[in-house]
N, C-alpha and C positions, 0 to 999 in steps of 0.2 A: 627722626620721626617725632620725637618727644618736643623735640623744640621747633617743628612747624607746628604740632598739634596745640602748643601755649600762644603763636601768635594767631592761631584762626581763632581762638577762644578769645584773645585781647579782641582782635576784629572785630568779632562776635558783638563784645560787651561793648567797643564802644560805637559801632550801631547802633545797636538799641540805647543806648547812654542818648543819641542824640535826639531822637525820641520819633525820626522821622522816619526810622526801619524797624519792623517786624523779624527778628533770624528765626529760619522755615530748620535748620538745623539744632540740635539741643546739644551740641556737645558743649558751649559755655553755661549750662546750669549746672549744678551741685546736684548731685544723688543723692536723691533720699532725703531723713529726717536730722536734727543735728547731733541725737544720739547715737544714728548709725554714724554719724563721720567722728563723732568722737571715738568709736571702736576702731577705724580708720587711720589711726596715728602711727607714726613710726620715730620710736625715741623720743616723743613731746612734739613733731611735727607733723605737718598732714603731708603726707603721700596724693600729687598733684594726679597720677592717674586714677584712684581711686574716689577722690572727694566727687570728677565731674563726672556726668555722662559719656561712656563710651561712646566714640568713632572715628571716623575719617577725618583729617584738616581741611575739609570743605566748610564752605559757609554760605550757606541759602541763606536771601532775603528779599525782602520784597516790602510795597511800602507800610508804614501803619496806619491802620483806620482813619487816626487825627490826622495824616498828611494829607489822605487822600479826603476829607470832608475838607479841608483849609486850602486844597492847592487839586481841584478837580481836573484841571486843563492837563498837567505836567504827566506826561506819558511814560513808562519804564522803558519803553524801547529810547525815548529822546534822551534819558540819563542814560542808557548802557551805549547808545552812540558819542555820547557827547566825554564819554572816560575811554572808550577804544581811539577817541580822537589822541587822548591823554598816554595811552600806551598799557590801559587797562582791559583786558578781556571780559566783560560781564555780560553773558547770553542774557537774552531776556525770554526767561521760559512764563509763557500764562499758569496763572493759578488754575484752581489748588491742585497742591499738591500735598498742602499737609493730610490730606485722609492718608496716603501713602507710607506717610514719614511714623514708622511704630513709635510708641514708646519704651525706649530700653530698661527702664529705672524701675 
């Protein structure tokens, strides 16, 4: 569990790394402030379940604002067919949904 949970987080980051996805899930942020993570240590390390936001190895996302002012035409349902072509399952569920999504932290 521990090690799907670090690559939906990698997923997560580098999403938004490419600057063209928004993640509608928050388990790849940090919890809290840097001096709660620094009480967070264990032996001079940080304890990887701790430092993020708890949850599920799921990863919502959807596009970011900048894609969608730069690339109006390009539909979510055309990329989630165009990657189940590829052998990828991505639903395209419509927004929002973050009112729904609490925050844990």
């Amino acid at each position: 569990m521990q090690n799907a949970l670090r690559n939906a987080r990698l997923l997560s980051k580098a999403l938004e790394g490419s600057g063209w996805y928004t993640c509608e899930s928050g388990i790849h942020h940090k919890c809290g402030t840097w001096e709660k993570l620094k009480e967070k240590t264990v032996g001079g390390e940080h304890d990887a379940a701790t430092l993020y936001n708890p949850g599920l190895p799921v990863v919502a996302f959807r596009f970011s604002d900048t894609f969608r002012k730069e690339f109006p035409r390009v539909k979510q349902q055309s990329v989630s067919t165009l990657l189940r072509v590829k052998g990828y399952i991505i639903p395209s569920i419509p927004p929002p949904l973050r009112a729904f999504l609490p925050s844990l932290c």
